[in-house]
N, C-alpha and C positions, 0 to 999 in steps of 0.2 A: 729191531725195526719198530719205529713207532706208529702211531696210528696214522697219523698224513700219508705216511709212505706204504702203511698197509692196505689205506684207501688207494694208493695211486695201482699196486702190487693187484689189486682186485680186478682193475681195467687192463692192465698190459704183461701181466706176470712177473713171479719174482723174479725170473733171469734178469729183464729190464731195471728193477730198481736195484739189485745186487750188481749190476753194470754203472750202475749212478753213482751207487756209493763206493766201489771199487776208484772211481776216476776222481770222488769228492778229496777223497781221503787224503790225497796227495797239495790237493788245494786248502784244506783247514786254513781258516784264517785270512785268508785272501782277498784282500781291500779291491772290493768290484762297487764301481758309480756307473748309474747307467744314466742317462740325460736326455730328454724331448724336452718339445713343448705343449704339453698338454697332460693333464693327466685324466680324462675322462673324455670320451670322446674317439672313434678311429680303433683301428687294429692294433697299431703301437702300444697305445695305452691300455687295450684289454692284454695285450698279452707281456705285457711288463707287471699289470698288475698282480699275474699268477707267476711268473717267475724270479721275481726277486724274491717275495717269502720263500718259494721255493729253493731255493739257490740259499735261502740262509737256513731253512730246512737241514740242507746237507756239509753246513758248517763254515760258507763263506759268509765274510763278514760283506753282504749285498746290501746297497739303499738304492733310490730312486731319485732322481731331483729333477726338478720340471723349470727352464725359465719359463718367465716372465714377458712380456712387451705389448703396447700399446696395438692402438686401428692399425698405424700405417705401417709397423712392423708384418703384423701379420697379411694386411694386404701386400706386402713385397713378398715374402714366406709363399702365400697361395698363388700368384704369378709366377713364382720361382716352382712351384706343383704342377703348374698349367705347362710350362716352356720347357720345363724336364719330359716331360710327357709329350711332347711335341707340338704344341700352340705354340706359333710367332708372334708373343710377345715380351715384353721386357720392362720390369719396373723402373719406376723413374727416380733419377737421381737422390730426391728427397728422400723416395724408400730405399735407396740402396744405404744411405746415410744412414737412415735408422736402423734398419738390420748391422748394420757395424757397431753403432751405437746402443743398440741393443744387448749386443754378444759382451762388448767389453762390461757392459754394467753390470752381466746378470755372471761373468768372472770373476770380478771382484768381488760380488757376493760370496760366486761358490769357491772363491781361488783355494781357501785350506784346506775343502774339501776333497776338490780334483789336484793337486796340487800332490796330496799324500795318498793318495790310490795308488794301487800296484794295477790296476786294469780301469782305464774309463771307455764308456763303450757310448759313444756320441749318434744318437738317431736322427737321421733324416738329414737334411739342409737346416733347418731351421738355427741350429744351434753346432754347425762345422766353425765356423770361427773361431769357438770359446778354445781352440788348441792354441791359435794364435797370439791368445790374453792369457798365457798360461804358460812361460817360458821356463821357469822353475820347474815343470812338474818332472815326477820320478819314475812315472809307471809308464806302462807302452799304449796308448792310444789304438782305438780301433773305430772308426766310422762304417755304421749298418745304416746301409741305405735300403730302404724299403721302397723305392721308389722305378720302374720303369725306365731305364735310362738308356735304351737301346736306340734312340732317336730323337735326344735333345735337342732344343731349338739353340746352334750353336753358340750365339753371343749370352745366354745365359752361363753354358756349361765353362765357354771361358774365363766367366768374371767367378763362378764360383771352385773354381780347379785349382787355385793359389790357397785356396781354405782348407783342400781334403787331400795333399801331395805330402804335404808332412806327415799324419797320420802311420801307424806303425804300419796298421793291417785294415783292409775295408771287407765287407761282408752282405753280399749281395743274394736277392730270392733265387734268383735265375741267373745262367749261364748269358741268356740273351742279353741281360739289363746291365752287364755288368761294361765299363769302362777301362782302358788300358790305365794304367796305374803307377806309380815307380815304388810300389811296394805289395808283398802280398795281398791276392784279393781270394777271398772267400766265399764258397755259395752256400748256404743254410735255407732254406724254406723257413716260411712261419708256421706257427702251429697254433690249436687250441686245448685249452684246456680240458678233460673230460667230465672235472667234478665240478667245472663254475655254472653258475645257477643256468645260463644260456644252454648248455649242454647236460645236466642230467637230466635223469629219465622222470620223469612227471606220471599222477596218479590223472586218470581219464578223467579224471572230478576237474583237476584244474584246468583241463583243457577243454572241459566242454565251460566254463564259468568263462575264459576266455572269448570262446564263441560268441555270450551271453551278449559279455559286455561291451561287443563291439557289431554287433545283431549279424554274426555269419551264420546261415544256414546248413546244420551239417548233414544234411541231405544233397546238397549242389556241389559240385568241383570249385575246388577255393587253388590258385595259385598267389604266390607271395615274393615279392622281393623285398629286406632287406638291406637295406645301405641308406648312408647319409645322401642326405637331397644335395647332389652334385652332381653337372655335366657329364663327367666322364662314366657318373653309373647310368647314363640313358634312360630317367625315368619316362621319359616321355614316348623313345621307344616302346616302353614297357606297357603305358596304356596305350599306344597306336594296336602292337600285337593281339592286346586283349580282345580289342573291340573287333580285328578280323576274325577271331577265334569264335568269338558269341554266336555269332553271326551260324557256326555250327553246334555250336554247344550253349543253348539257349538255358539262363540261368547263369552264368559263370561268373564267381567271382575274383578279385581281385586285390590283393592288399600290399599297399607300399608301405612301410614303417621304417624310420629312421629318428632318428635323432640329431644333436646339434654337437659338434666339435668345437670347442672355445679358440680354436687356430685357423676354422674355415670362415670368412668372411661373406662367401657369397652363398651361404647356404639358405639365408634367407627369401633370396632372389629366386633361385630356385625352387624353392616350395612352391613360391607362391605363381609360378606358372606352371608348376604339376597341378595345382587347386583349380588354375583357369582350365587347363586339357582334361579335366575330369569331370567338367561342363555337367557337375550335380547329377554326374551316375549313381543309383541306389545300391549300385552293387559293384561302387570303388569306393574300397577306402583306405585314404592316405592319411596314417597315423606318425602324430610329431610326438616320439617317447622319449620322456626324462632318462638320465644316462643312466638309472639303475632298474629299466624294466629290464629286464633279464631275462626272468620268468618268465615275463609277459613275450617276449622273442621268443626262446623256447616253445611256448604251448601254442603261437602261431604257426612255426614250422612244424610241429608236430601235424597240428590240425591240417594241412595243406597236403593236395596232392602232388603238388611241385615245386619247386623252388626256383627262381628266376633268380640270374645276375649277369642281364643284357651289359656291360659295363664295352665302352668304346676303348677305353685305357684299364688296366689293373696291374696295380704291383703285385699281390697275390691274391686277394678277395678270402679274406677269412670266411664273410656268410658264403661261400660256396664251400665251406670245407665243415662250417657248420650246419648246414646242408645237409649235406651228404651224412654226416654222424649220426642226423635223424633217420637216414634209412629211408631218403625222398632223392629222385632223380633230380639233377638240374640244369638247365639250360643256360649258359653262359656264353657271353660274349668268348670270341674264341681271338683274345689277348692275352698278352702277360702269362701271370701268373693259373688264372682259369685253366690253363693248357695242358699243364701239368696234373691238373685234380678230373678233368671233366674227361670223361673219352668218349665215343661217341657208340652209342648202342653197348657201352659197359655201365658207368656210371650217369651218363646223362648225352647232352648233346650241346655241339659249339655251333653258336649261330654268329653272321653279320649284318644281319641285315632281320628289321622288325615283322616282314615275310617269311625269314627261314624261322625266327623265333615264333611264329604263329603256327605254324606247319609244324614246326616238333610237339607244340602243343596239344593241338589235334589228334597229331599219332601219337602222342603216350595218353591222354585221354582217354583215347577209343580203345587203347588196350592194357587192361588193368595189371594182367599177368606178367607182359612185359615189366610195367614201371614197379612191383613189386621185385620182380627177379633182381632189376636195375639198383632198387633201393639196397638189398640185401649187399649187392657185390660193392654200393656206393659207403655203405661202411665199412665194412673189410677193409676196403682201401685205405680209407682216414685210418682205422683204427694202423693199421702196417706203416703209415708212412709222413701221418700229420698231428699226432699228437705232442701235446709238451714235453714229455720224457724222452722223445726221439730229438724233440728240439734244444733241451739240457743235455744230453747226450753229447752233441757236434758242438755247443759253447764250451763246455769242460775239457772237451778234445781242444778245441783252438786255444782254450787259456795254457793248456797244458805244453803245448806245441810252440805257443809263442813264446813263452816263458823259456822254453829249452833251447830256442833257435832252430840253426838248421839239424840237429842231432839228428841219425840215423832212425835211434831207437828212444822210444820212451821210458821210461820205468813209471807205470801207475799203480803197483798193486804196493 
């Protein structure tokens, strides 16, 4: 066992990675492309970024490849986020051109690449098409949708259904979000990493210099959300809550930090009416971080005594499960994927409404004992059932599985 894997063996034990390499073993050499659009930015891209090393850690031959495409690309892509999610609307011809245009350009690119893979594992919408600019390839196709799809807005779902039928096998967070299919579908959750700089354990030094650098008082109650400035995380719910909250916890603060996705178009938009709704409160602050503050998240969540992820839509909310890792109760929108991680009076609590999320606030405030109890049971959880190893686990099981067909029985050892 080498060091990477002795480091992993330190967080989840060795049964866990001696089950890794039991299942790799069979896979050596195993041409795996995995494909977004983005490579910084979003859950997708953090968590590809620790599993492809990972995955060649354990002997498969893993890369990564990200298209490419212009404004009105990605403006069609974030409409196509919005109408999956269930907003009535629908991009316009010109973007739907592009996004066509787009997928065959950025094929032909990679056509040698996906072309000779034994497994491509296609994420999202953004990049469903490139199966169809790719009629040579050899290996079996898999589309992970990470997206919400229990309540599409229909005329999107039917123009994009011709794109992901062909597809070997799809691979969905939730039972809920998942679509009838003419081929197998798959549930997998996301996971995080334990050793990426967002989730290890931090010396009190860098969390109090944190503090420093962004004037929080650690004498006051600090809650925090996390996430990209977007509709569907409700930031603006998030400052409505704060402020009925203040109102009994005089002193409170508040901190939004997000960053910028190079595939979301409107996150600019957004910001800048979280800036106006913060009407130059001294004790909100909405921090716009470069995609390698990491640390800088980390020692936020540590520092906080709650974690907020009021979200209206979630495919699964990673900062809720990195969250919870810190051993901080959280409050989540009670969608999607949240449903799964949040429970209510175990690890945290699910709210609908910017009232119920003010009131949970209140009650774990006023009772310290509780959100300590909470916290403690809030990582136990993560660590059993949302980390990476659990998540490399179910992919090496599916390559294994698809690879074999319908066989009975597998042989991995």
């Amino acid at each position: 066992m080498n060091g990477l894997l002795q480091r992993y063996a330190g967080v989840v034990g060795d049964d866990v990675i001696e089950h890794l390499l039991s299942l790799a073993k069979g896979l050596a050499g195993l041409r795996v492309v995995h494909v977004n659009s983005t490579r910084v930015g979003g859950g997708v891209a953090e968590i590809l970024n620790k599993m492809v090393p990972f995955m060649q850690e354990l002997g498969l031959a893993a890369t990564w490849e990200v298209i490419t495409g212009d404004e009105t690309f990605f403006a069609c892509t974030k409409t196509f986020h919005n109408a999956l999610q269930g907003f009535a609307v629908m991009p316009t011809a010109g973007q739907l051109r592009s996004y066509e245009r787009t997928n065959a350009n950025n094929a032909e690119r990679l056509r040698s690449v996906l072309a000779d893979a034994e497994i491509v594992v296609i994420h999202d919408p953004q990049p469903a098409p490139l199966l169809g600019f790719v009629p040579e390839r050899r290996g079996l196709w898999i589309w992970r949708c990470h997206i919400d799809l229990s309540r599409p807005h229909r005329p999107v779902w039917k123009y994009l259904l011709p794109h992901v039928v062909g597809y070997d096998a799809s691979i969905f967070s939730l039972a809920d979000f998942a679509r009838r299919l003419p081929h197998p579908c798959y549930l997998i959750p996301p996971s995080i990493d334990p050793l990426a700089e967002k989730n290890i354990e931090l010396e009190a030094s860098e969390i109090t210099d944190v503090r420093r650098r962004f004037n929080l008082d650690p004498d006051r109650f600090l809650v925090t959300q996390v996430s990209r400035f977007d509709r569907f995380k409700d930031p603006l719910g998030v400052i409505q809550a704060y402020r009925l909250v203040k109102s009994y916890v005089p002193g409170l603060q508040l901190v939004l930090a997000g960053g910028e996705a190079t595939d979301d178009p409107e996150g600019a938009v957004v910001l800048e009416e979280v800036l106006a709704a913060a009407e130059r409160d001294p004790d909100v602050r909405i921090l716009l971080l470069p995609a390698d503050a990491h640390r800088t998240i980390n020692a936020l969540q540590r520092a906080s005594d709650l974690i907020l992820q009021k979200s209206t839509r979630e495919g699964f909310g990673l900062t809720v499960t990195e969250g919870l890792w810190k051993g901080k109760p959280v409050i989540g929108g009670n969608v999607g994927g949240i449903r799964l991680q949040v429970h209510d009076h175990q690890t945290g609590f699910l709210v609908d409404t910017p009232e119920g999320a003010a009131l949970r606030m209140r009650y774990l405030l006023s009772h310290r004992e509780i959100r300590e109890r909470m916290g403690r049971t809030a990582r136990l959880f993560v660590q059993e059932n949302f980390l990476l190893t659990r998540h490399l686990l179910e992919y090496l099981a599916l390559f294994h599985g698809l690879r074999k067909g319908q066989d009975d029985r597998i042989e991995v050892a």
